[in-house]
N, C-alpha and C positions, 0 to 999 in steps of 0.2 A: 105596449105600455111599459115603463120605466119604474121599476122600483127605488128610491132613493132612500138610501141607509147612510146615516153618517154616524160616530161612533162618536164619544166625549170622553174627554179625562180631561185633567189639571193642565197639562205640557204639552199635550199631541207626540209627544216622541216614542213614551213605554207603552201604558195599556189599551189606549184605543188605536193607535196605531198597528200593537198586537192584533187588536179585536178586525181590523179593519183586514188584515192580511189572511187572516184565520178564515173570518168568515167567507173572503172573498174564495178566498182556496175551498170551501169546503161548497160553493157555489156551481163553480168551475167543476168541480170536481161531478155536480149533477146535471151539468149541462145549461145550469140556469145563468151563464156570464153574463151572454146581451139581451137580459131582462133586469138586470141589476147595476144602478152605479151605486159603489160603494166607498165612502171617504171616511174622513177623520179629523176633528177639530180639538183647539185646545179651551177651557173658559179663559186661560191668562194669555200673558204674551209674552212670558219670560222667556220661553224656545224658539220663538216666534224664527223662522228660517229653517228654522235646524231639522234636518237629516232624525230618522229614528235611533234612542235610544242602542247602544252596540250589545246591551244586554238583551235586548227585543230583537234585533238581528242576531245574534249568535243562537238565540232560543230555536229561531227558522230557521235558520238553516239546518240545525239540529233537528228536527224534523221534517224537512224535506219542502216546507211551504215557501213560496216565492217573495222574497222583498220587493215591495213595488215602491218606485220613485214618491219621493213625498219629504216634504218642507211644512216643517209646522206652521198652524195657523190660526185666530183667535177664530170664532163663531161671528157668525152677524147677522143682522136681521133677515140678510136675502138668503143667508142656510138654511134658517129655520121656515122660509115661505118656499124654498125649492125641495124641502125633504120630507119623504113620507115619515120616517122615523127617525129619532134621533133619542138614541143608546147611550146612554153615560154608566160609566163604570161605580158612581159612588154616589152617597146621600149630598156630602157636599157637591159634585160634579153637577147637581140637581138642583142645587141652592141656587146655583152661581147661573145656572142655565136660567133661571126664574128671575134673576138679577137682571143678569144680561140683556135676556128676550123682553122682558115687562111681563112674566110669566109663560103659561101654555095654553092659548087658547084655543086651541086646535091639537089638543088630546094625544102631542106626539112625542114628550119625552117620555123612556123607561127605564130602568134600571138594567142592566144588561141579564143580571140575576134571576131576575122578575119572570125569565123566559123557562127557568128551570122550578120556578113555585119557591125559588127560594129568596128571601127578605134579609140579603146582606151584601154588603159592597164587597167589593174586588180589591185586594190588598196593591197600593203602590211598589212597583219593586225599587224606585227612586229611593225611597226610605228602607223598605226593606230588606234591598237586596236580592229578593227570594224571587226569579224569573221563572223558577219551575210552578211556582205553586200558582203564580200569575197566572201564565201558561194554562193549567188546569182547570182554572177556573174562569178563563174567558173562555177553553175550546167547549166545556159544558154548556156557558152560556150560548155561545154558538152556535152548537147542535141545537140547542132549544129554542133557537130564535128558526133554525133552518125546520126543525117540527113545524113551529106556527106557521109559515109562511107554505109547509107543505098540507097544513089543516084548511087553509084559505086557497087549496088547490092554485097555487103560485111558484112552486117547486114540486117536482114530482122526484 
């Protein structure tokens, strides 16, 4: 069985493309790779082609985590029917999924946050700037999302 994660931000270049690298790495890193496809979508289509963010690349390689191939891309109805979950960085990221999709009727977007009990969005470094704090606060969510998934005996 296939677990499908795909990640959401605004642009698909900075944060969920982070998310998407992070989590994948820290997958890998338990052995759990081919039980897992893990992607990354944008709600808009202003990046729409484009390669990640070089602030979200220079963040990984700084840490050691591998940049994997990827071209931004908007969400679409067949994401949202092939994914088990589907992670968005921010309230609006959540807005815009509910726009998009015609809602969630199938119980699978969360906050990426949400996995650590905490009830706030993931700051853009687009605006920001700040890839470090990004950074820390997707690998938390991260590790929290890789708890649940190892509460649901799915990663050991």
């Amino acid at each position: 069985m296939t677990i499908r994660v795909l990640f959401v931000c605004y642009g698909n270049i900075c944060r969920s493309t982070m998310a998407q690298f992070v989590f994948q790495h820290l997958v890998n890193q338990l052995g759990g790779g081919a039980d897992f496809a893990i992607d990354s979508r944008a709600t808009s289509t202003e990046e729409t082609g484009n390669g990640p963010h070089r602030g979200t690349v220079m963040k990984m390689k700084e840490q050691g985590i591998p940049v994997l191939p990827h071209a931004a891309r908007q969400i679409t109805m067949a994401d949202y029917q092939g994914a088990d979950m589907i992670i968005a960085m921010d309230e609006a990221n959540v807005r815009n999924l509910n726009r998009i999709l015609g809602g969630d009727p199938d119980g699978k977007v969360f906050k990426l946050l949400s996995f650590c009990s905490l009830d706030r969005d993931i700051a853009d470094p687009w605006y920001t700037g700040d890839f470090d704090a990004t950074y820390d606060d997707v690998l938390m969510g991260c590790r929290g999302l890789v708890s649940h998934f190892k509460s649901l005996g799915l990663l050991y």
